[in-house]
GUZA-280301 format. One line per 10 residues: number of its first residue (from 1); for each residue x, y, z of C-alpha. Coordinates in Angstrom, 3 decimals. Example, Ala and Ser with C-alpha at 12.3 -4.5 7.8 and 13.67 -1.06 7.14 Angstrom:
! residues 2
1	12.300/-4.500/7.800  13.670/-1.060/7.140
***
This chain:
! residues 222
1	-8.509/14.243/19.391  -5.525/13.442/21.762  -6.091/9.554/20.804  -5.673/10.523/16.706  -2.719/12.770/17.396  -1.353/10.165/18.746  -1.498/7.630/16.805  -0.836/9.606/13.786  2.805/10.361/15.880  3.725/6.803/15.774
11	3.376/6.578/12.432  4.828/9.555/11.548  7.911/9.891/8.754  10.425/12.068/10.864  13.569/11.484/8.177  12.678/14.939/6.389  12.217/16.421/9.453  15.947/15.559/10.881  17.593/15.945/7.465  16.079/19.974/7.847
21	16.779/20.513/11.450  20.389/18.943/11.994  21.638/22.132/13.467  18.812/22.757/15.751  19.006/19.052/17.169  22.378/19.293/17.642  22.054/22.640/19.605  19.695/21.397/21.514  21.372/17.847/22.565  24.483/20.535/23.021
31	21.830/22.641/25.675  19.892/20.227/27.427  22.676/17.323/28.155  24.687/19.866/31.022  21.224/20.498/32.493  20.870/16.668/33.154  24.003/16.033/34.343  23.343/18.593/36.934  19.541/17.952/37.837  21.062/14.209/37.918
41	23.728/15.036/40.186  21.459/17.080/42.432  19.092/14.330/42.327  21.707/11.784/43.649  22.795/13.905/46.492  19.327/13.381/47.794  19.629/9.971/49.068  23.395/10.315/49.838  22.094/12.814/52.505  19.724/10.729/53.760
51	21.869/7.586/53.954  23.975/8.907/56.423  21.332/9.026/58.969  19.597/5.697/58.277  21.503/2.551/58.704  19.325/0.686/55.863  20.710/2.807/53.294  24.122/3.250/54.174  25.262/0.194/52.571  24.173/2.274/49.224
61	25.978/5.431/50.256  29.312/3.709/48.211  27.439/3.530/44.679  26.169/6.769/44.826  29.727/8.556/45.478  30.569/6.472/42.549  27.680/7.502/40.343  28.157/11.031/41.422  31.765/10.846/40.782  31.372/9.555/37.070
71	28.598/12.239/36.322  30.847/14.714/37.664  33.473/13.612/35.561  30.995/13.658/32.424  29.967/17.403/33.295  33.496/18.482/33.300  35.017/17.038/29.828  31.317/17.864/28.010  32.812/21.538/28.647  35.725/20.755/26.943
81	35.831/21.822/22.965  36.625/18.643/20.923  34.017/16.700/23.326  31.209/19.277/23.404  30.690/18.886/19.636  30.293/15.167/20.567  26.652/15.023/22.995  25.171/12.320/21.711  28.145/10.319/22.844  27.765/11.363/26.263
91	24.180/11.367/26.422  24.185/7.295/25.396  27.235/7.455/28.142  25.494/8.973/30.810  22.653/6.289/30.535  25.136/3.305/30.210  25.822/4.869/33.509  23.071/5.537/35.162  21.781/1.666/33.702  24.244/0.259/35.736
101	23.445/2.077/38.947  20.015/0.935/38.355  21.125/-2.252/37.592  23.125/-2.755/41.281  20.620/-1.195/43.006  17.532/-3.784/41.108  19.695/-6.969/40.527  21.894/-7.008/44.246  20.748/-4.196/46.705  17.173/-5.300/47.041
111	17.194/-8.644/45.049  14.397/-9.669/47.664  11.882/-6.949/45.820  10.546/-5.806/42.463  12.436/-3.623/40.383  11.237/0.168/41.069  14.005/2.724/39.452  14.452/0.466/36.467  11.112/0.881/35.758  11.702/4.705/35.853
121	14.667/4.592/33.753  12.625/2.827/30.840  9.899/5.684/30.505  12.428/8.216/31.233  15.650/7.614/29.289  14.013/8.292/25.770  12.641/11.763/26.733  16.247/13.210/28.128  17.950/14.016/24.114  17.091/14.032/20.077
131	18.020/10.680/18.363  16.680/8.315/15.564  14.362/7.082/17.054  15.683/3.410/15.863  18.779/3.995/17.814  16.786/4.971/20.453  14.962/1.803/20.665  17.728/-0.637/20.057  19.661/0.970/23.157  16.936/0.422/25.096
141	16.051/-3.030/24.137  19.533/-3.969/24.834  19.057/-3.052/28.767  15.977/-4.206/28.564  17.349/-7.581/27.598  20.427/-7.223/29.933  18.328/-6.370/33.166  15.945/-9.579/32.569  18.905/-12.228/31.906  20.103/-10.631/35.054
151	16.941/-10.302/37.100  16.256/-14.464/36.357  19.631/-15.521/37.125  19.990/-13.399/40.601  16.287/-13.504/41.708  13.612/-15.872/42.570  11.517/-16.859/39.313  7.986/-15.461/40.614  10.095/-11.737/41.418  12.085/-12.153/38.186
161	8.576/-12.654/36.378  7.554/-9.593/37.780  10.232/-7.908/37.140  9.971/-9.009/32.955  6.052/-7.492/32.817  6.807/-4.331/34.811  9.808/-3.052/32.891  8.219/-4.563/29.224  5.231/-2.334/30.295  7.805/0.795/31.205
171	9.958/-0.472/28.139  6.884/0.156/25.712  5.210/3.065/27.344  8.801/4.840/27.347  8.959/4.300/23.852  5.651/5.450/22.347  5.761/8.486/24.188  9.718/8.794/23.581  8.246/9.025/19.690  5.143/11.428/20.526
181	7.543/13.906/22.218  10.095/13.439/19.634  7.506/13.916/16.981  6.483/17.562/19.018  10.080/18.374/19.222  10.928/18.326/15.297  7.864/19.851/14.601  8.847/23.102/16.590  12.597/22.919/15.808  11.148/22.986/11.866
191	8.686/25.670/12.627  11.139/27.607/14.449  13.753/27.095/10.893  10.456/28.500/8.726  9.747/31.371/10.742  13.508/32.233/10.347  13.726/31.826/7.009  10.440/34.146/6.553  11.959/36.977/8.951  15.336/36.929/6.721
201	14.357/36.272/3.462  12.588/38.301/0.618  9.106/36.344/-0.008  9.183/37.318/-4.218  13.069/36.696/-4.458  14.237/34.609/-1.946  16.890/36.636/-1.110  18.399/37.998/1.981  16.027/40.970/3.303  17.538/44.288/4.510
211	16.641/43.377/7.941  19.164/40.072/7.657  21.897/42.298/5.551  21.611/45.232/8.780  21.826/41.924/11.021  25.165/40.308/9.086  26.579/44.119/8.812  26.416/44.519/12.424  27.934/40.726/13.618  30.687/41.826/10.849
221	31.636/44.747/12.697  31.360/43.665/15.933
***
């Protein structure tokens, strides 16, 4: 049952569902991007902690102030009108950033080893916000693209090899279920709109019910 469900999501037309659910996606990107800037940021302080106790990582200790910094600085102008109506544009921003992190810490911090957070990054970047999913791919094809070139030119070919299978295999799994949970998402955010509609409207007429007039009357006086 899981299997079908599954497949039917990756084959699923979700045009009608984002032409009817602009608002709610939009909300939603609005909602969710502060909370991963700050579980990000939290996140980050975690190793900065540690790296001031352990010699190994201290040489890292630089690039996460950085990363930290820039999130920071990404929290405080999304609260900021004209930008706030803008989250998609920070959400594509704060991966660009956090790509490049993962980038330093794959490509020159441990060039001797497989990638590990890149492969992270692949499966988790398409779950964080609402998008096309089109747009969604092509962004991360692009660092997919950008972190091979890089891995074969800094890193031995056997690691580099590695390296291509391990993040194609993240690359793919983060998109299928990017589109399953995308899929879920528009569902409820459309389900949500027709239960709305239902509790406002007259079901003969299609008019406003008394219970949406009362509602209006009262956000008009207030």
């Amino acid at each position: 049952m899981f299997i079908k469900s599954m497949i039917k999501g990756l084959f699923f037309n979700m045009n009608p569902l984002f032409e009817r659910n602009k608002h709610d996606i939009i909300r939603y990107n609005k909602q969710l991007i502060p909370i991963v800037f700050i579980f990000s940021l939290v996140t980050i302080l975690i190793p900065m902690f540690f790296s001031l106790f352990r010699p190994s990582m201290l040489e890292t200790l630089s690039a996460y102030l950085v990363i930290f910094s820039v999130i920071m600085l990404l929290l405080i102008l999304f609260n900021f009108k004209p930008f706030h109506e803008k989250p998609l544009v920070f959400a594509y921003t704060f991966g660009i950033v956090f790509f490049i992190f993962v980038v330093y810490l794959s490509i020159d911090r441990f060039q001797s080893r497989p990638a590990g957070t890149a492969l992270i990054f692949f499966v988790v970047a398409p779950l964080i916000f609402v998008d096309k999913p089109y747009k969604i791919n092509i962004y991360l094809v692009l660092m997919f693209i950008i972190h091979t070139i890089l891995s074969f030119q800094y890193k031995t070919f056997d690691i580099a090899s590695v390296d291509l299978l391990n993040t194609f295999i993240s690359l793919v799994a983060g998109m299928l279920f990017g589109r399953i949970f995308l899929v879920t998402r528009l569902k409820n955010f459309d389900m949500h709109r027709a239960l709305l509609i239902e509790r406002e409207t007259d079901f003969l007429t299609g008019l406003p019910n008394r219970r949406s007039l009362f509602e209006y009357a009262q956000k008009d006086t207030f």
